[in-house]
Structure formats: C-alpha cells, structure tokens
N, CA, C and O atoms as a GROMACS GRO file, in nm:
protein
  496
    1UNK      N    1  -0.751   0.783  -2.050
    1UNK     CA    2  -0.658   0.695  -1.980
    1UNK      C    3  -0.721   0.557  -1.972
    1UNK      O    4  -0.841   0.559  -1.946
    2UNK      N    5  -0.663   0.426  -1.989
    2UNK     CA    6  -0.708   0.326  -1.991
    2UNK      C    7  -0.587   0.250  -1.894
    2UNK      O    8  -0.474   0.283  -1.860
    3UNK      N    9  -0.686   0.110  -1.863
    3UNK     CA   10  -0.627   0.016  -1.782
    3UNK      C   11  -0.500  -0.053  -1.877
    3UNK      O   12  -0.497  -0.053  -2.000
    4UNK      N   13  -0.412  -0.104  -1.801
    4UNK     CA   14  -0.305  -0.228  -1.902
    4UNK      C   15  -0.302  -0.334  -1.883
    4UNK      O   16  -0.219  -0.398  -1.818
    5UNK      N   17  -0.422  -0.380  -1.955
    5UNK     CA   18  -0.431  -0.542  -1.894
    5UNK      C   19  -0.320  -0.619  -1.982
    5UNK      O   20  -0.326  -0.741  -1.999
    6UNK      N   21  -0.205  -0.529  -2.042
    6UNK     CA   22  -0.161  -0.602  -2.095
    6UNK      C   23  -0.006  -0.676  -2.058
    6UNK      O   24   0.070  -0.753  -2.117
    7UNK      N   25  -0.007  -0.616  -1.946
    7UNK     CA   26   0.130  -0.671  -1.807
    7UNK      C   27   0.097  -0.819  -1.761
    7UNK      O   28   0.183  -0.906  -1.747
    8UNK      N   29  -0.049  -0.836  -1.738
    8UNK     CA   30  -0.093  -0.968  -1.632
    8UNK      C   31  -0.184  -1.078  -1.725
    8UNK      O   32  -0.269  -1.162  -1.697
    9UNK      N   33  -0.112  -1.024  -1.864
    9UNK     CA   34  -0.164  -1.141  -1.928
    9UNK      C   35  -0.326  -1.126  -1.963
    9UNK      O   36  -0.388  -1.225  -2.001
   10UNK      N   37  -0.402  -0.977  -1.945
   10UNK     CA   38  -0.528  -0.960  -1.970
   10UNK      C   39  -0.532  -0.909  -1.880
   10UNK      O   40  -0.551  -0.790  -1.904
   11UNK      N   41  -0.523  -0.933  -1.749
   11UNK     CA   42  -0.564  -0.873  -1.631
   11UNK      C   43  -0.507  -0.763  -1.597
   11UNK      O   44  -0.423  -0.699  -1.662
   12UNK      N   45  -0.562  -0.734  -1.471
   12UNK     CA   46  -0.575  -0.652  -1.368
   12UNK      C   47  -0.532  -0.722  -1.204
   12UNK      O   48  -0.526  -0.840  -1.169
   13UNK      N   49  -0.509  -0.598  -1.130
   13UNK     CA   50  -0.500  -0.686  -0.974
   13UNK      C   51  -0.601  -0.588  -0.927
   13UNK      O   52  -0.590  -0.472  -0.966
   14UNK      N   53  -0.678  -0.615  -0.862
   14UNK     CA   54  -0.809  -0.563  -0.757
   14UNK      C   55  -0.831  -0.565  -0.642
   14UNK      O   56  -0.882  -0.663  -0.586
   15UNK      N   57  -0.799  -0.460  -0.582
   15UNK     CA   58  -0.759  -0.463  -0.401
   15UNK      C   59  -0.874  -0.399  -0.388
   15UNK      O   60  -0.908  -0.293  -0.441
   16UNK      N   61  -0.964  -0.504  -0.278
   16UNK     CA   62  -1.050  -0.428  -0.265
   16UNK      C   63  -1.062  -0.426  -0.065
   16UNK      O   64  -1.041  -0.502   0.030
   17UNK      N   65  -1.110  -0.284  -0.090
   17UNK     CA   66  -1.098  -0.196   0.091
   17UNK      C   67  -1.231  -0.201   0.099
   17UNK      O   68  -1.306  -0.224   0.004
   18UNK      N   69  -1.274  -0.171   0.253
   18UNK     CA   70  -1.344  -0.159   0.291
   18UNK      C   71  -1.351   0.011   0.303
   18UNK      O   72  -1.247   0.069   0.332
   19UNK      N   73  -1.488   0.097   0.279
   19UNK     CA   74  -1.481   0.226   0.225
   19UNK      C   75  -1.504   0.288   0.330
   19UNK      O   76  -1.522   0.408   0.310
   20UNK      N   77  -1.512   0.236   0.491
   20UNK     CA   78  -1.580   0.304   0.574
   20UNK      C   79  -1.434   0.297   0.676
   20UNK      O   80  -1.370   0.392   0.720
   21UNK      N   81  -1.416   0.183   0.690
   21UNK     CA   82  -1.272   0.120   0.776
   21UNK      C   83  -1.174   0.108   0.724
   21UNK      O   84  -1.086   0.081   0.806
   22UNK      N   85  -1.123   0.115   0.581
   22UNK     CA   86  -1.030   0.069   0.550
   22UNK      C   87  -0.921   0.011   0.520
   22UNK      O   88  -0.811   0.039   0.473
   23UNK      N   89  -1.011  -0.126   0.582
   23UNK     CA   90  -0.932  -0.289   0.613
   23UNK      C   91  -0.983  -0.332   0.459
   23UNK      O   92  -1.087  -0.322   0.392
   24UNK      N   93  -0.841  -0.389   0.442
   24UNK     CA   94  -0.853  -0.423   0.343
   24UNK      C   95  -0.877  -0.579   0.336
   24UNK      O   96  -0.811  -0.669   0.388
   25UNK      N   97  -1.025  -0.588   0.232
   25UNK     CA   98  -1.074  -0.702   0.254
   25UNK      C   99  -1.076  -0.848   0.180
   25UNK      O  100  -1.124  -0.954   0.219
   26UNK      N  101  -0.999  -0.812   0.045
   26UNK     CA  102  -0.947  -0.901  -0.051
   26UNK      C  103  -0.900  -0.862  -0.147
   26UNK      O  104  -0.915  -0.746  -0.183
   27UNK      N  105  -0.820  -0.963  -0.222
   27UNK     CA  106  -0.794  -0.940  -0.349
   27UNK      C  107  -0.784  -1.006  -0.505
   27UNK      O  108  -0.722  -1.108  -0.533
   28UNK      N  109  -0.846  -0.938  -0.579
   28UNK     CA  110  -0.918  -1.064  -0.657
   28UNK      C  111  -0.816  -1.021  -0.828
   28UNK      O  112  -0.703  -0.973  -0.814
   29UNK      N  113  -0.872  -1.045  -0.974
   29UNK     CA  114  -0.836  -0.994  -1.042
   29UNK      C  115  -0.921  -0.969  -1.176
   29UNK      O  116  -0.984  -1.070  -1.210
   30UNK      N  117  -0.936  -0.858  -1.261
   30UNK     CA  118  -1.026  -0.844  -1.350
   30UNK      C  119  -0.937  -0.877  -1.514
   30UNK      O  120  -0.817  -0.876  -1.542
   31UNK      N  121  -1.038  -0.900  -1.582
   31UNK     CA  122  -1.014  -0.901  -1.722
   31UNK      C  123  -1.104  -0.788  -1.767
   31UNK      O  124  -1.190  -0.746  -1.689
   32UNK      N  125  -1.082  -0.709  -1.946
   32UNK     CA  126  -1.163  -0.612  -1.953
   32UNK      C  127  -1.311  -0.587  -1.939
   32UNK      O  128  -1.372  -0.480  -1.933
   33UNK      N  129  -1.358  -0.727  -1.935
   33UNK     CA  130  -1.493  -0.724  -1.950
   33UNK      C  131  -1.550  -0.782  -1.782
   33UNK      O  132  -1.666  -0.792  -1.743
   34UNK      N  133  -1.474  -0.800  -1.737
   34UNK     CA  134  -1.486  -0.782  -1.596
   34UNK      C  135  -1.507  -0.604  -1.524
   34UNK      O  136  -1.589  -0.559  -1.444
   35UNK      N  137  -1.398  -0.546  -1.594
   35UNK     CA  138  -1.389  -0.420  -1.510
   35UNK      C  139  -1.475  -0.308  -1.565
   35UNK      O  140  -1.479  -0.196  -1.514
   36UNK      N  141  -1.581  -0.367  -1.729
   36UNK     CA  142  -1.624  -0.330  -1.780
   36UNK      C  143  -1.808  -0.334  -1.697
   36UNK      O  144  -1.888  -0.244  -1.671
   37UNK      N  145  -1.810  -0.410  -1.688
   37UNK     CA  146  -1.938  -0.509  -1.577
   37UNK      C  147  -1.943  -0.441  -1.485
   37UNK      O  148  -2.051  -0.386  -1.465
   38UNK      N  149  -1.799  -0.407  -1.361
   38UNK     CA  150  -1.827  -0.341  -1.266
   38UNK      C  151  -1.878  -0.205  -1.253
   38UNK      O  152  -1.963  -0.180  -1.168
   39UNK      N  153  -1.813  -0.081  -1.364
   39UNK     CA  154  -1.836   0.000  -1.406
   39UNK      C  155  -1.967   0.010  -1.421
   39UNK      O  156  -2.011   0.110  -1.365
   40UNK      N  157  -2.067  -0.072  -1.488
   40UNK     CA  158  -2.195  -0.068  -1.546
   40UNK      C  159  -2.302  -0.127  -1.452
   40UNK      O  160  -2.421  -0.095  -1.441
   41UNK      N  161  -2.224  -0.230  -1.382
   41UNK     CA  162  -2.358  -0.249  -1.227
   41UNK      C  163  -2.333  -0.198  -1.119
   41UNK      O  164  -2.423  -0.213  -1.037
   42UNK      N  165  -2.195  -0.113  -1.066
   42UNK     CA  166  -2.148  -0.061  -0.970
   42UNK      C  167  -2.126  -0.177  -0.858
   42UNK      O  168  -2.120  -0.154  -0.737
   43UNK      N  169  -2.115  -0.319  -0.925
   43UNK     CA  170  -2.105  -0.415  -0.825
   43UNK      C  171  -1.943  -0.493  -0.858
   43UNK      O  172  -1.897  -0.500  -0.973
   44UNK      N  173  -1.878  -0.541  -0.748
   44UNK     CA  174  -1.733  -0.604  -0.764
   44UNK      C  175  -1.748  -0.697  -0.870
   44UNK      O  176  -1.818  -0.792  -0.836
   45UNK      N  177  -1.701  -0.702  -0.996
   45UNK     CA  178  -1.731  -0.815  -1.063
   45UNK      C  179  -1.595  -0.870  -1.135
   45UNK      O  180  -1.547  -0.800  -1.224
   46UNK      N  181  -1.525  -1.005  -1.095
   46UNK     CA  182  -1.414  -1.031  -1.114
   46UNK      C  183  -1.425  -1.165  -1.218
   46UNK      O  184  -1.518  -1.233  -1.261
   47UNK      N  185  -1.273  -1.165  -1.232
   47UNK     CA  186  -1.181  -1.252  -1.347
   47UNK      C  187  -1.166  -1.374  -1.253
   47UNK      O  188  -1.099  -1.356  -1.152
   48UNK      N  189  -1.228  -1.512  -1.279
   48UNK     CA  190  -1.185  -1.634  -1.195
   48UNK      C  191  -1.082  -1.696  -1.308
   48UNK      O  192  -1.121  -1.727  -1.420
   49UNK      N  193  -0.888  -1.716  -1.244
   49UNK     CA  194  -0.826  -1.760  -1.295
   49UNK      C  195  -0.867  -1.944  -1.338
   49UNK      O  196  -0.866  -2.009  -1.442
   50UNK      N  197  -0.902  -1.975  -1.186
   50UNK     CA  198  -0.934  -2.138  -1.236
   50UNK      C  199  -1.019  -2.212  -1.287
   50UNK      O  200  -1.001  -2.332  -1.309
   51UNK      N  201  -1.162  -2.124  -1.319
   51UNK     CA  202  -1.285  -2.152  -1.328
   51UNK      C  203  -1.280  -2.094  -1.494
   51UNK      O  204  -1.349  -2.148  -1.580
   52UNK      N  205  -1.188  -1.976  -1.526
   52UNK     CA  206  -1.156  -1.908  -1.662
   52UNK      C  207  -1.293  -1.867  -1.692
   52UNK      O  208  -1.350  -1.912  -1.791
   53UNK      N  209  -1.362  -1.765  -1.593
   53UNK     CA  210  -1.496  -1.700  -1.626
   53UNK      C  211  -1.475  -1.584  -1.535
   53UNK      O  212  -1.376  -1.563  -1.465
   54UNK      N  213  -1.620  -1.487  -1.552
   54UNK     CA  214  -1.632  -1.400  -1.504
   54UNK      C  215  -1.727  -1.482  -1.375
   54UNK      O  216  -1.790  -1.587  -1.369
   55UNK      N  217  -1.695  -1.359  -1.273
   55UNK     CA  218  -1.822  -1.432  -1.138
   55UNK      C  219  -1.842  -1.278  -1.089
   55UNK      O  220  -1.745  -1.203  -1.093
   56UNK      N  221  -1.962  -1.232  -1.044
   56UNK     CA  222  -2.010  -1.174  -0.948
   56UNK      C  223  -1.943  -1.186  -0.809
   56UNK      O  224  -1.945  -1.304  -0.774
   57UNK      N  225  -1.904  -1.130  -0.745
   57UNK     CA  226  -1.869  -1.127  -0.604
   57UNK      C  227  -1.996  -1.141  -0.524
   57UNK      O  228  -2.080  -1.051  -0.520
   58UNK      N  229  -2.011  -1.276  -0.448
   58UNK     CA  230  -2.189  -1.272  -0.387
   58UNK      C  231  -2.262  -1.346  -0.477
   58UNK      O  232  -2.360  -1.396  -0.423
   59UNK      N  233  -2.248  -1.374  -0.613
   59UNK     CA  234  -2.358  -1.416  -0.669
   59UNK      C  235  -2.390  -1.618  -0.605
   59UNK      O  236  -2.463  -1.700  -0.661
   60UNK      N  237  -2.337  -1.632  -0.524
   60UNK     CA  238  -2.366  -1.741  -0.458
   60UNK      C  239  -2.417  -1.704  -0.312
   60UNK      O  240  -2.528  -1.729  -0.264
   61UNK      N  241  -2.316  -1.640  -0.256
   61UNK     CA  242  -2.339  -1.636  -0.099
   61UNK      C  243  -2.454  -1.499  -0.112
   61UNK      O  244  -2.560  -1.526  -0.055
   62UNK      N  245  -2.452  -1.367  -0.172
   62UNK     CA  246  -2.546  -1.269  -0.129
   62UNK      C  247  -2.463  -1.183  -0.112
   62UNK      O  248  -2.489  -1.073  -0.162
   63UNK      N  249  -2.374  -1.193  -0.059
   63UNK     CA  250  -2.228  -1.133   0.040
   63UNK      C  251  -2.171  -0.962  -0.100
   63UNK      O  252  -2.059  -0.916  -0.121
   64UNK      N  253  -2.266  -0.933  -0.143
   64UNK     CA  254  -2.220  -0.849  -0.259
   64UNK      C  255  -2.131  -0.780  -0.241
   64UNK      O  256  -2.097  -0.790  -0.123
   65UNK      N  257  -2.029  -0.665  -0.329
   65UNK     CA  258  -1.965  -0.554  -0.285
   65UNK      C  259  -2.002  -0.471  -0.379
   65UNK      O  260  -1.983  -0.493  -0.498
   66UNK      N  261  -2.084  -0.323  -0.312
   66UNK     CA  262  -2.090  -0.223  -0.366
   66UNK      C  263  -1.966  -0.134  -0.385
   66UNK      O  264  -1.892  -0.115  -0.288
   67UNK      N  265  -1.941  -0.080  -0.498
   67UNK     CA  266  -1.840  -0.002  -0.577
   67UNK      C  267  -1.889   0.138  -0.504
   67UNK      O  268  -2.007   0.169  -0.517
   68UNK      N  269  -1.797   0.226  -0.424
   68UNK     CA  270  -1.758   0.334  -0.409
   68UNK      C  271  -1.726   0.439  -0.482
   68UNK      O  272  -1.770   0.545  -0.526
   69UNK      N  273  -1.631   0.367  -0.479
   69UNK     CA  274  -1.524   0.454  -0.498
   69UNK      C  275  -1.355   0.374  -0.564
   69UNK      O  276  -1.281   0.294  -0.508
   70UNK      N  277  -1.343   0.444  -0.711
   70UNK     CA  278  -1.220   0.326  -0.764
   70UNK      C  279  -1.148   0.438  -0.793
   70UNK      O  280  -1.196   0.549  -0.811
   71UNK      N  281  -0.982   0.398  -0.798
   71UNK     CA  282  -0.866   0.447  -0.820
   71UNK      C  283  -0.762   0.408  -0.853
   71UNK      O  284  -0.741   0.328  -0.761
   72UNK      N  285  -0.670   0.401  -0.920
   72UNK     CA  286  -0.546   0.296  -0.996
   72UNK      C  287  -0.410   0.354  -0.940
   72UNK      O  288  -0.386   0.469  -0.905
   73UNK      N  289  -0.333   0.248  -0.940
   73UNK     CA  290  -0.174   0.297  -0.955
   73UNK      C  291  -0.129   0.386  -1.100
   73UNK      O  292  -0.184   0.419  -1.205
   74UNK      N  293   0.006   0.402  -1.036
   74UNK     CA  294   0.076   0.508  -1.156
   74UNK      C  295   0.076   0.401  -1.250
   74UNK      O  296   0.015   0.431  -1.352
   75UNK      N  297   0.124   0.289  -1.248
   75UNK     CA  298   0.119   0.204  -1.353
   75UNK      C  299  -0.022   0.178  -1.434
   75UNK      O  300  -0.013   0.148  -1.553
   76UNK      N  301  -0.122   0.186  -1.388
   76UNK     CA  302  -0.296   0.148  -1.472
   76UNK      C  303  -0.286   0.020  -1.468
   76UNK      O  304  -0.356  -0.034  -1.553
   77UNK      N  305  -0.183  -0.098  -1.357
   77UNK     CA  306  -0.228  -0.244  -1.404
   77UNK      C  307  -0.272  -0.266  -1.254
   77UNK      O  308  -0.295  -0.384  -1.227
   78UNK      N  309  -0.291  -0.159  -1.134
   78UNK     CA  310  -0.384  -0.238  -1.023
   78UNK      C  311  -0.479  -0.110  -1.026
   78UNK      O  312  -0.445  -0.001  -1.071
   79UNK      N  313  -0.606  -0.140  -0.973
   79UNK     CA  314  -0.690  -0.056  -0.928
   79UNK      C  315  -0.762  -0.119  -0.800
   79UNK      O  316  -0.792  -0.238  -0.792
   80UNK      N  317  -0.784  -0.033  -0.710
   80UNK     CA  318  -0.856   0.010  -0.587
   80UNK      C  319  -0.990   0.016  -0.588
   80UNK      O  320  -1.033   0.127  -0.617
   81UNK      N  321  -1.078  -0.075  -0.564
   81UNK     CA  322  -1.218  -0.069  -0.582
   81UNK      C  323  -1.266  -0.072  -0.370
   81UNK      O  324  -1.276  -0.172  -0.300
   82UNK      N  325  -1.280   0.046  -0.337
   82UNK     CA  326  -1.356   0.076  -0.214
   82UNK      C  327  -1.509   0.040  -0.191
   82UNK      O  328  -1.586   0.096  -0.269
   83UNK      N  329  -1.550  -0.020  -0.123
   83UNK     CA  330  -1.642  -0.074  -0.114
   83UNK      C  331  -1.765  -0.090  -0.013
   83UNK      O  332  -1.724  -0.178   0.062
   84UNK      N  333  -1.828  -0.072   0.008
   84UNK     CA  334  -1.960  -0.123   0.077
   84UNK      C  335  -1.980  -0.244   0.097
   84UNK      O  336  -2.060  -0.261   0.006
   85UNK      N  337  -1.969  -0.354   0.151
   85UNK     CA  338  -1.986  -0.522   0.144
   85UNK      C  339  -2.134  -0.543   0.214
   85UNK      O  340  -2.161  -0.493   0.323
   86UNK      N  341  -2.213  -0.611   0.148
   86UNK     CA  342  -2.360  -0.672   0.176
   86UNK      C  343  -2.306  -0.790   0.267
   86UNK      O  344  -2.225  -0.869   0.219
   87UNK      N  345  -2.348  -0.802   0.393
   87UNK     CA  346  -2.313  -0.949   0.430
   87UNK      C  347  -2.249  -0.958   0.499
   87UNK      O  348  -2.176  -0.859   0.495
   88UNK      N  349  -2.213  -1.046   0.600
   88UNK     CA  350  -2.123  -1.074   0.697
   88UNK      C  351  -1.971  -1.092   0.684
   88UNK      O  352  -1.920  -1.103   0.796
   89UNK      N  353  -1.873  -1.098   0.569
   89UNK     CA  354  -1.819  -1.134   0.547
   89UNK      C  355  -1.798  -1.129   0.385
   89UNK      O  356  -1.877  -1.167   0.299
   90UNK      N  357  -1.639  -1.059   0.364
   90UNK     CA  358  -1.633  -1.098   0.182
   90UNK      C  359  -1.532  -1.279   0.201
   90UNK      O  360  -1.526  -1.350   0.101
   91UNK      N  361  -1.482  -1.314   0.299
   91UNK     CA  362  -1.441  -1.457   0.272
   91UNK      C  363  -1.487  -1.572   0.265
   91UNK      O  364  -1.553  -1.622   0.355
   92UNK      N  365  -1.452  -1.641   0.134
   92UNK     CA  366  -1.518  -1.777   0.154
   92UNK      C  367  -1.503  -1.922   0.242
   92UNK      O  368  -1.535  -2.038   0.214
   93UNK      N  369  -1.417  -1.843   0.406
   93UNK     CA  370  -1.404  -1.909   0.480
   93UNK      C  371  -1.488  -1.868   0.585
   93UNK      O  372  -1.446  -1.897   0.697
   94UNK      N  373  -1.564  -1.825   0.581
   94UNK     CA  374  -1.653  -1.697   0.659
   94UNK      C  375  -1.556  -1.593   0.703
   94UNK      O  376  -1.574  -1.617   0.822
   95UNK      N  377  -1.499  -1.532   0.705
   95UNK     CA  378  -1.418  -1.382   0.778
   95UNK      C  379  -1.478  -1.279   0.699
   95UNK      O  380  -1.517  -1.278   0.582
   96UNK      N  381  -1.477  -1.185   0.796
   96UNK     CA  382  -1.495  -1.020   0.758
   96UNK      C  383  -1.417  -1.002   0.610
   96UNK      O  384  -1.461  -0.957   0.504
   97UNK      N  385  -1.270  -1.062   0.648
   97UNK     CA  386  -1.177  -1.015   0.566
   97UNK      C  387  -1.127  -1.144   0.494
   97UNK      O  388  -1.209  -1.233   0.515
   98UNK      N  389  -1.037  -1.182   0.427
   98UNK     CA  390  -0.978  -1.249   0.364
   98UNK      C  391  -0.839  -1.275   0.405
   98UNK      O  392  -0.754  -1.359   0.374
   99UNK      N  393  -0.845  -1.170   0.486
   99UNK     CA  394  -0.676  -1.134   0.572
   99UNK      C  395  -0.686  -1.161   0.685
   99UNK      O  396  -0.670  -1.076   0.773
  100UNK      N  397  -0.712  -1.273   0.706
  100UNK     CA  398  -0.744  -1.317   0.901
  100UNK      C  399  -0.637  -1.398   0.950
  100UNK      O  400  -0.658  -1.471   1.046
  101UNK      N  401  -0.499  -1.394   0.885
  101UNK     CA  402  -0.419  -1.452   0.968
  101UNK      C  403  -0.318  -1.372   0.933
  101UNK      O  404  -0.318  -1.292   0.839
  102UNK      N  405  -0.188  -1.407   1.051
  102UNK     CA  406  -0.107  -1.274   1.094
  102UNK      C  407   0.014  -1.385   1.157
  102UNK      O  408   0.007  -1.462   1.254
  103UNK      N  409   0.153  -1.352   1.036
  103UNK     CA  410   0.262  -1.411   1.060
  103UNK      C  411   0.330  -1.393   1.236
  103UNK      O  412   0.395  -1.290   1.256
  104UNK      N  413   0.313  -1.490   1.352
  104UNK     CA  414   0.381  -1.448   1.458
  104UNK      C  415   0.505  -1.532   1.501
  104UNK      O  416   0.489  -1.643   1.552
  105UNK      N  417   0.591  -1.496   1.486
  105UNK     CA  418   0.704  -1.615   1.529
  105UNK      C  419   0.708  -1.697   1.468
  105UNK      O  420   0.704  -1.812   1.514
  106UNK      N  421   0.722  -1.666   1.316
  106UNK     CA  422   0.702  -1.806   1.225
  106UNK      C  423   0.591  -1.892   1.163
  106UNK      O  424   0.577  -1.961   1.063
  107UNK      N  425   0.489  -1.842   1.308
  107UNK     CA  426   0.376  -1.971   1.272
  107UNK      C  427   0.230  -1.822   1.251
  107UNK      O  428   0.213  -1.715   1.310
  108UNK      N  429   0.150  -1.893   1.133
  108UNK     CA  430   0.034  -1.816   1.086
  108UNK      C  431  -0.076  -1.819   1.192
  108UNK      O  432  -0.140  -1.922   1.168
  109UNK      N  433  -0.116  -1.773   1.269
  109UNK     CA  434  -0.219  -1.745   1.379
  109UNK      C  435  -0.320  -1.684   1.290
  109UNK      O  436  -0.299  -1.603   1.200
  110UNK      N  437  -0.440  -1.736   1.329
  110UNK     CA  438  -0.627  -1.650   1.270
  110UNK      C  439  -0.618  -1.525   1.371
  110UNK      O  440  -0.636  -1.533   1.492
  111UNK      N  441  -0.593  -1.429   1.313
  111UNK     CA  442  -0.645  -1.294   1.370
  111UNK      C  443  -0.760  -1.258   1.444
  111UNK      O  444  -0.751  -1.176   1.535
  112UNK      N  445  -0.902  -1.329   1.404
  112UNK     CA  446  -1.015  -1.280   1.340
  112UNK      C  447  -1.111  -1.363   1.382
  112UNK      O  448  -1.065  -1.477   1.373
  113UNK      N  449  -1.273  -1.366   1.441
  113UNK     CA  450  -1.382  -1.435   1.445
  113UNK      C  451  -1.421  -1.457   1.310
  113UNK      O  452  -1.425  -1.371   1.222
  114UNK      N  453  -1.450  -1.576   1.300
  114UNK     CA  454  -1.597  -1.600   1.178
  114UNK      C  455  -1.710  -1.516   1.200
  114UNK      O  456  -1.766  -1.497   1.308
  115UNK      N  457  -1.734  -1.473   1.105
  115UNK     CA  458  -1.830  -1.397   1.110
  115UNK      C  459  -1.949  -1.493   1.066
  115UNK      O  460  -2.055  -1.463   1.121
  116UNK      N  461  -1.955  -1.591   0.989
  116UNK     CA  462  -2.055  -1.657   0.957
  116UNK      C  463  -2.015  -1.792   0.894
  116UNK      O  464  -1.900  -1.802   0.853
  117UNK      N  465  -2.134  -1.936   0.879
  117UNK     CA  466  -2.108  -2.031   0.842
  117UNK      C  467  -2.067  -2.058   0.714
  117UNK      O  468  -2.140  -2.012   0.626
  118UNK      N  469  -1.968  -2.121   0.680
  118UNK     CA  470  -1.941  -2.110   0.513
  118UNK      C  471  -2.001  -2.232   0.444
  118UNK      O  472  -1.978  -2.258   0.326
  119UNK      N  473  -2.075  -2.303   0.521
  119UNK     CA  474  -2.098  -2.432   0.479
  119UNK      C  475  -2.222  -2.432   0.484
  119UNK      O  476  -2.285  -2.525   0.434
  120UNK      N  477  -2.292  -2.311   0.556
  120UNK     CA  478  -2.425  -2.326   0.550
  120UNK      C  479  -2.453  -2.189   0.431
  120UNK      O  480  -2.559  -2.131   0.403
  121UNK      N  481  -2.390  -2.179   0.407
  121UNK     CA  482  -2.340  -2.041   0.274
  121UNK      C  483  -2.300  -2.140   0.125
  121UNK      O  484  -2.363  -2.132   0.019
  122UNK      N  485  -2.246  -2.180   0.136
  122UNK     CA  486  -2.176  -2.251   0.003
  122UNK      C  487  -2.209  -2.393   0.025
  122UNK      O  488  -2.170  -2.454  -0.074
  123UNK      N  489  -2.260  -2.467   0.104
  123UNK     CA  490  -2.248  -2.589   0.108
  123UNK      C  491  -2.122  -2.704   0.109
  123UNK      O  492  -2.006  -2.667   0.093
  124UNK      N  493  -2.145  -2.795   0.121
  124UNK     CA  494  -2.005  -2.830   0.129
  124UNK      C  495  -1.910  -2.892  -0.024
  124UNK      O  496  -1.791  -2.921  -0.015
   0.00000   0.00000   0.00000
C-alpha cells in the first residue's frame, strides 16, 4: 500500500497528535522524500510549501517530534503521525499547540499560555 501524493500536487497532509494527550498539535505537509526521512529517522520531517524544501521539525528551535506511532485515511493522501514532542511547545509562536485560539462569538480568543519565548528561540 502506498501514499497518493498524487491528489496534493506531491503531497501529503500531516496531522500531527500528541501520543500521550491527544491534542492535536499541528499540521504540516510531506512530499515523498519527506515521508521517506521520517520513516528512516523516526523524527517529524516535513514539506515547506514557501521555502520549497524539506525542514526537520526542531531543527532550529530543538522543539523535535518523535514518531510513534503513524496511520492514514481510507484515501492514503493524509496520515497521522502521533508523537512525542521534545520541548516546550511544537508552535512557532511559542504554544504547546498550534491550535491556541478558539472561535467565540465571532471574535478568535488565545485559548492557551505560551509556553515559551519565540524570539529568544528563533530570534527575531
């Protein structure tokens, strides 16, 4: 059985959970040699649409995600990569999650504490 990167234009969609809580903590997208990488270092390793490269998840901040546990839709064009996260945070705004705001009455409210500085992480 193989992936179909051939729906998203090469890609993949990559939801990735947290393996212990199962908050889901982002979502990124692979090309084959992306999902090929992850497979072989057991680390999140994604497709950057705007940058048009591969990146490590962490390979700046530290912030890694260990691979669990992966699983796909009936279709083979998303897969589920469960995870272990190194670090305070998989967002590059500092949050736990990537999902820290929450539609209320129209207006987007932050859910969520920073978990850490993003500027003393990435610089500015």
């Amino acid at each position: 059985m193989q992936l179909d990167f051939k729906k998203l234009d090469g890609l993949v969609a990559a939801v990735i959970q947290d393996w212990k809580t199962g908050e889901v903590l982002m979502v990124g997208f692979m090309n084959e040699e992306a999902w090929q990488k992850t497979i072989e270092t057991g680390f999140a390793v994604f497709y950057s649409r705007t940058r048009n490269k591969l990146w490590l998840k962490g390979e700046t901040s530290g912030h890694k995600l260990v691979v669990k546990e992966i699983t796909t839709d009936c279709d083979l064009d998303t897969v589920l990569l469960k995870v272990e996260a190194l670090g305070p945070g998989v967002c590059h705004e500092g949050y736990q999650s990537c999902f820290f705001r929450t539609l209320e009455n129209g207006e987007w409210k932050v859910n969520a504490e920073r978990k850490y500085d993003p500027n003393a992480v990435y610089g500015n």
